[in-house]
C-alpha positions as CSV (number, residue, x, y, z in Angstrom):
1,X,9.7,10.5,-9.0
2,X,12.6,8.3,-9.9
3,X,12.4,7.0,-13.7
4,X,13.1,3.7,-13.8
5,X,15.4,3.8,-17.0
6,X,18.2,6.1,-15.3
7,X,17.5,3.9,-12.4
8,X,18.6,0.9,-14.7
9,X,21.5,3.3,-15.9
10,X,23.0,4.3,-13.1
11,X,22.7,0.3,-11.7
12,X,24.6,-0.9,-14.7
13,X,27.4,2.2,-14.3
14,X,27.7,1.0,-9.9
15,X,27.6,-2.9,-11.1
16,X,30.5,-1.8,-14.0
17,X,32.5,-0.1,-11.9
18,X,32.2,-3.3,-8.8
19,X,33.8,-5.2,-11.8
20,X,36.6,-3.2,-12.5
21,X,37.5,-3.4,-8.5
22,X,37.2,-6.7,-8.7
23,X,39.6,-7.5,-11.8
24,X,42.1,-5.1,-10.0
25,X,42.0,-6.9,-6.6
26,X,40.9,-10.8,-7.5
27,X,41.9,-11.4,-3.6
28,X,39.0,-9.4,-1.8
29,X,35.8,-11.2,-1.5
30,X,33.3,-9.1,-3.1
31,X,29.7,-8.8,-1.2
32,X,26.7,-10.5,-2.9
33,X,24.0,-7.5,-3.8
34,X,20.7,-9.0,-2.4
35,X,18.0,-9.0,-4.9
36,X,15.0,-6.1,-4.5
37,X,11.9,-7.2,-5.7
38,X,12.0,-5.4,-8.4
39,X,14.9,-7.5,-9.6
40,X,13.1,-10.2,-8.4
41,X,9.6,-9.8,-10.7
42,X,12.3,-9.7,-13.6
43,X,13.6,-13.6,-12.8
44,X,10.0,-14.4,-12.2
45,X,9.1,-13.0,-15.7
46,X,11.7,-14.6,-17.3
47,X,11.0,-18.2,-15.9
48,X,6.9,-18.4,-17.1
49,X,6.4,-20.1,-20.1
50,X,4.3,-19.2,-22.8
51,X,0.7,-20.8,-21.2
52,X,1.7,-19.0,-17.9
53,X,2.1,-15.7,-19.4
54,X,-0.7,-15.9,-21.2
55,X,-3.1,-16.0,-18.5
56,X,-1.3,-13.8,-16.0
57,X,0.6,-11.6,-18.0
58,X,-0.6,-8.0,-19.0
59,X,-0.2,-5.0,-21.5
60,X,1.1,-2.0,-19.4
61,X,-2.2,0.1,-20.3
62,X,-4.5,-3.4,-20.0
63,X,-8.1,-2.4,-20.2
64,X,-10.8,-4.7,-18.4
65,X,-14.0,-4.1,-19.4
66,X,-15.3,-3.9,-15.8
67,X,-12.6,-2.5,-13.8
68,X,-11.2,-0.4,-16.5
69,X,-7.4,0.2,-16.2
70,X,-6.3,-3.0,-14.6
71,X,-3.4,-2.0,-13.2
72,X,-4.9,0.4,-11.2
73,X,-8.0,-1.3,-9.8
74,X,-8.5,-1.8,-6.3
75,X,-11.0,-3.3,-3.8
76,X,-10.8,-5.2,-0.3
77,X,-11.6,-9.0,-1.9
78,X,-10.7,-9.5,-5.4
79,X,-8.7,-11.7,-7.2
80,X,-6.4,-10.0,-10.4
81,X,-6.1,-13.5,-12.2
82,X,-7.7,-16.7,-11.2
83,X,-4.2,-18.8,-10.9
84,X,-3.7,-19.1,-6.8
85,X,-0.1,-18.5,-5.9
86,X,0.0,-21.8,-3.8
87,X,-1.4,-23.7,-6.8
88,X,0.1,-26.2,-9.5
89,X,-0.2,-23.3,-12.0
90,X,3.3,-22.4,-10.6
91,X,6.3,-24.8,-9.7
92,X,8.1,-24.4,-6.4
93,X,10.6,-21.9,-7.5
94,X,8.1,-19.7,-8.6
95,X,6.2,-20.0,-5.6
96,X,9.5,-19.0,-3.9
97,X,10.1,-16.2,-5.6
98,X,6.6,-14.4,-5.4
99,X,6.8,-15.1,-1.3
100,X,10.2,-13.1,-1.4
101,X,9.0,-9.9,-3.3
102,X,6.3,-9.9,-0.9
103,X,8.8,-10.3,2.0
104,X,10.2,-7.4,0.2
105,X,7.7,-4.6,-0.1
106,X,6.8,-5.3,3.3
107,X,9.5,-4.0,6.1
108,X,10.5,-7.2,7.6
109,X,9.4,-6.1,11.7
110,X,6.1,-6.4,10.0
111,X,6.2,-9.9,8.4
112,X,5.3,-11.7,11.5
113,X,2.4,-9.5,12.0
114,X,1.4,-9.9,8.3
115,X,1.5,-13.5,8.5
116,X,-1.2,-14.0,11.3
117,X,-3.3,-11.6,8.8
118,X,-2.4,-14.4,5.7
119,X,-3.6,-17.0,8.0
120,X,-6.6,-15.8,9.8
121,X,-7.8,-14.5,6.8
122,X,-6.9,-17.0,3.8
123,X,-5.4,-19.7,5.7
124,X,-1.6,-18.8,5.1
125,X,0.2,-16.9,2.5
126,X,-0.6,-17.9,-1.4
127,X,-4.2,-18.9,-0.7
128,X,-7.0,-17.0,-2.3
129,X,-4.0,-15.3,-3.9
130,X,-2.9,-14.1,-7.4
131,X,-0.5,-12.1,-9.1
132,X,-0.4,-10.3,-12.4
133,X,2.2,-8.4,-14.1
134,X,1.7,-6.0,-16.2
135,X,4.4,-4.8,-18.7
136,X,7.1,-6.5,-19.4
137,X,10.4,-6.1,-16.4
138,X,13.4,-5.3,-18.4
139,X,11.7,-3.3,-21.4
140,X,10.3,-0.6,-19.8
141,X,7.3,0.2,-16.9
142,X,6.4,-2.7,-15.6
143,X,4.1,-3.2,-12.4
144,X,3.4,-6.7,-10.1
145,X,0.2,-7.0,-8.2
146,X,-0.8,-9.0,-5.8
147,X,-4.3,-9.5,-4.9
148,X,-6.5,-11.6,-2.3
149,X,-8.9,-10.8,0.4
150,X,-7.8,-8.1,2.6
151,X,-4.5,-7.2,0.3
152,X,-4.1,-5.2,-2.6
153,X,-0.1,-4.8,-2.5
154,X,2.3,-3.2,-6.1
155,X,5.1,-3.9,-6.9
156,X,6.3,-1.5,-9.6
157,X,10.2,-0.2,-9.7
158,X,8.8,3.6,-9.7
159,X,6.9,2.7,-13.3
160,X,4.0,4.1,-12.3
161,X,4.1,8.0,-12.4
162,X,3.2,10.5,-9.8
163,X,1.6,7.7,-7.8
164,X,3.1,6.0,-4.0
165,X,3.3,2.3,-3.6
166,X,2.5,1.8,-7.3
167,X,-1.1,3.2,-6.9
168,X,-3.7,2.9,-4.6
169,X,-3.7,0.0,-2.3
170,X,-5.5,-2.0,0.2
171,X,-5.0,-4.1,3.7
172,X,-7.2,-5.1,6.2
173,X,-7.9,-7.8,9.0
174,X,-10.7,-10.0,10.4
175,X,-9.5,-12.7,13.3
176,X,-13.3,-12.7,13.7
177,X,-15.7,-11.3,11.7
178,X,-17.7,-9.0,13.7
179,X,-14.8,-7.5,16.3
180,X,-15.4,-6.8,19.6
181,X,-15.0,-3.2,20.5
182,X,-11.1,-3.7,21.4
183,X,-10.5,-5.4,18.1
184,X,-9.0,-8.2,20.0
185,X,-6.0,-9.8,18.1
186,X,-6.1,-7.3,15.3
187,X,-2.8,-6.5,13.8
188,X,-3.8,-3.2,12.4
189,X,-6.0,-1.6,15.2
190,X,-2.8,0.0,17.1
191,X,-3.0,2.5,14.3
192,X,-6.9,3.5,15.0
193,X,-6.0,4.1,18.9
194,X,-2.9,6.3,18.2
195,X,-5.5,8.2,15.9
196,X,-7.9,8.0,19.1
197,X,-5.5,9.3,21.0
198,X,-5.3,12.4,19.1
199,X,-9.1,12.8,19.2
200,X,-8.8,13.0,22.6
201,X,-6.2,15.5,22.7
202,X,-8.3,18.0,21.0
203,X,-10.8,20.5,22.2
204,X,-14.3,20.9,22.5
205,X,-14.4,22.8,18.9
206,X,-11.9,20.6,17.2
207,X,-14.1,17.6,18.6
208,X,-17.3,19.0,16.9
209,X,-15.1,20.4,13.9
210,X,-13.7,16.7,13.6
211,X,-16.9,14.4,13.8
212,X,-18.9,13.6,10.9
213,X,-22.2,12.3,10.5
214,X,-21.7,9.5,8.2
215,X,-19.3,7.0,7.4
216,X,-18.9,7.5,3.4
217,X,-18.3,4.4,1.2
218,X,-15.4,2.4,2.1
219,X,-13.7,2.7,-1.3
220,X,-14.8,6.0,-2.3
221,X,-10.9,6.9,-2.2
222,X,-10.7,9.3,-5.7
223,X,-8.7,12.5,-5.3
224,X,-11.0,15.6,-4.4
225,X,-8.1,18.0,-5.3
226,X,-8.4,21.8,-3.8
227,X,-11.8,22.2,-4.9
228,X,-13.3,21.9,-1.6
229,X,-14.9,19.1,-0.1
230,X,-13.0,17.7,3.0
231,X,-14.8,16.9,5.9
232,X,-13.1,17.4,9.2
233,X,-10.7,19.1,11.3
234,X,-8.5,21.1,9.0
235,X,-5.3,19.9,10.7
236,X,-4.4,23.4,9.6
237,X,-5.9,24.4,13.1
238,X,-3.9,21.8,15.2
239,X,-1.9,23.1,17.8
240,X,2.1,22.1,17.7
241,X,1.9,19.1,19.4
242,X,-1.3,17.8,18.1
243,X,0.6,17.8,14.8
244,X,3.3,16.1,16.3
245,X,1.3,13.1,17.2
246,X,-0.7,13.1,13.7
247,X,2.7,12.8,12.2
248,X,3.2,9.6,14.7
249,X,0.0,8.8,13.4
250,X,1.3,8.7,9.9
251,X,4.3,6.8,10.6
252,X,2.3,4.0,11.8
253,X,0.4,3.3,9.0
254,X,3.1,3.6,6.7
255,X,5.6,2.1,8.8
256,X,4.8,-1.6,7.5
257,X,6.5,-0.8,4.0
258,X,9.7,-1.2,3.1
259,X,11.9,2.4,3.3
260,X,11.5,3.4,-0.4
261,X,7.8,3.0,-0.9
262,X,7.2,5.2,2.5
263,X,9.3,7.8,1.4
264,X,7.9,7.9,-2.0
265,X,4.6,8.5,0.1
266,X,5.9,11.2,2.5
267,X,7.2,12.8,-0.9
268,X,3.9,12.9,-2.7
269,X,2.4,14.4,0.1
270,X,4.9,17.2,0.8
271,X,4.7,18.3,-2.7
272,X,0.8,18.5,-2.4
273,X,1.2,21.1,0.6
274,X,2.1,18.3,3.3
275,X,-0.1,17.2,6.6
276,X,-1.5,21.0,6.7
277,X,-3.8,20.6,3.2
278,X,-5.3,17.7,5.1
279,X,-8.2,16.9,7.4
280,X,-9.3,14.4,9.8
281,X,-12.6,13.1,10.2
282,X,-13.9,10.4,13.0
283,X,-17.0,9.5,11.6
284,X,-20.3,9.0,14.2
285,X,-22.2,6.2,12.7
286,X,-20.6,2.9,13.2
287,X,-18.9,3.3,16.9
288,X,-18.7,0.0,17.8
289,X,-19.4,-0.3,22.0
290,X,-20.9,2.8,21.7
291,X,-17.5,4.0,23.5
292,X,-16.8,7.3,21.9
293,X,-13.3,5.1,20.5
294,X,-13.7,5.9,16.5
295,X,-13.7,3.4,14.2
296,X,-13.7,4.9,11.5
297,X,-12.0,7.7,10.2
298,X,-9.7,9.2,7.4
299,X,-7.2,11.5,7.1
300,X,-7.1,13.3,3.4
301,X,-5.8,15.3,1.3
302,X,-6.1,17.1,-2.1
303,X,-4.1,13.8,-3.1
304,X,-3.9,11.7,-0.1
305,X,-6.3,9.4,1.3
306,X,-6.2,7.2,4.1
307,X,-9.7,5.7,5.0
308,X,-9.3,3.4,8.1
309,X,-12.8,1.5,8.6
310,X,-12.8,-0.8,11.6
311,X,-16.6,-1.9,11.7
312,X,-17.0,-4.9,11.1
313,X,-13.5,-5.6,11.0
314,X,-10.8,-3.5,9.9
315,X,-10.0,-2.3,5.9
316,X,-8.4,0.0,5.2
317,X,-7.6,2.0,2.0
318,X,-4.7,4.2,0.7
319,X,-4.7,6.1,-2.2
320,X,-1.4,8.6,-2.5
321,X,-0.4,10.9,-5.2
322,X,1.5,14.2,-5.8
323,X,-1.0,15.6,-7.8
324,X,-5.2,15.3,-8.1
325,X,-4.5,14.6,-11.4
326,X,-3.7,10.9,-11.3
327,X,-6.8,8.8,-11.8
328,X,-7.5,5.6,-10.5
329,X,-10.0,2.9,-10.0
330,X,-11.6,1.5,-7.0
């Protein structure tokens, strides 16, 4: 993992050196360097006053006495502070500036998509809303969350060791509350056919070898590690081209992040032994139409999980790591 202080370092060394072209040739135009949201969390830091930080600004290692490390908390409807983004709490600039670090973690193809998910399930971006930071942007690890129904989303720099997207997140969708089989209007349930479509790519065995019982808890998402386990198909046993379209599996459901975060991802996973340490499971119990079209189902690994549920409505949770080690609260 990248650490954010030679990160810093090496930004001051490329910003020193623009300088030094520029003095040398004041006649060429030199390009603006658009602000990442890292970058961004820092001028949002710096423009809180004292009663704002106060209620929405955290110690690094913040411990809650209910969710434990803060920082690392997830769940599909929570809110991190009680301060709504779209609220008086924060002035218009502020307001401005969280919507573009959220513009920024997700890759822009996706925003339009996110924003019906904003607006059929909190009536727009910023309500039902809050953010947090934690640490302080500038001085060291630092770490913006931003919470709501159906979003969990980090944004952290690379602060956060060993861990993708900042540690374990969430996203989900409900244009209705109980879905029709086809999960009409859903913006994530492309993902769950391509995975569909793998299912029906394997064979008799792998079918049985993939199909499990019993949905288990939604957000039941902590690191087994290579003790053993794993329900599922080992994908181990996939042929060639059934590997090939788990991988276009994959990129679907990371492909709504901006390029950094999914290559952090893809990174923590090939240094825990890659795709082939993992298994998929289509899980029997919730099929809704009774159509033999899954659900639910998960792909995981010693320190990867991806549990899609789609019954009711879709959530879906991702918890990424390069190592079992990492602990983290759901």
């Amino acid at each position: 993992m990248k650490n954010i202080h030679s990160l810093n370092r090496r930004h001051f060394l490329e910003s020193t050196a623009l300088v030094a072209v520029a003095a040398s040739s004041p006649a060429i135009a030199q390009p603006t360097e658009t602000p990442t949201p890292e970058t961004l969390v820092g001028e949002l830091y710096a423009s809180l006053a004292e009663k704002q930080k106060n209620e929405i600004c955290f110690d690094w290692n913040h411990q809650d006495s209910k969710r434990g490390l803060l920082r690392s908390f997830v769940a599909n409807n929570w809110n991190i502070t009680k301060a709504e983004i779209n609220s008086d709490f924060y002035n218009d600039s502020q307001r401005a500036i969280v919507q573009k670090i959220f513009e920024g973690i997700i890759a822009p193809e996706w925003h339009e998509r996110y924003y019906q998910q904003l607006e059929d399930d909190a009536g727009g971006f910023g309500n039902e809303q809050s953010i947090a930071i934690f640490g302080k942007p500038g001085e060291g690890k630092f770490e913006m969350v931003i919470t709501g129904r159906h979003m969990t989303l980090r944004c952290d720099g690379n602060s956060a060791d060993h861990v993708a997207f900042g540690g374990p997140i969430f996203y989900g969708h409900a244009p209705t509350f109980n879905e029709d089989p086809q999960h009409t209007d859903n913006v994530f349930w492309h993902q769950a056919t391509e995975a569909n479509k793998l299912y029906q790519m394997l064979d008799r065995p792998q079918r049985e070898a993939s199909l499990v019982a019993k949905t288990p808890k939604e957000q039941s998402v902590g690191f087994r590690g290579n003790n053993g386990g794993l329900t599922g198909l080992p994908v181990s046993e996939m042929s060639n081209d059934q590997k090939e379209h788990l991988q276009k599996v994959l990129g679907l459901l990371t492909e709504m992040y901006r390029t950094s975060d999914r290559e952090e991802a893809m990174q923590c996973l090939k240094t825990q032994g890659g795709l082939d340490q993992c298994t998929l499971s289509f899980y029997k119990d919730q099929d809704l139409g009774n159509d033999g079209v899954w659900d639910n189902w998960r792909i995981e690994g010693p320190s990867f999980v991806w549990h899609y549920r789609g019954a009711p409505h879709v959530h879906v949770w991702v918890n990424v790591a390069d190592s079992a080690e990492v602990k983290t609260n759901s």
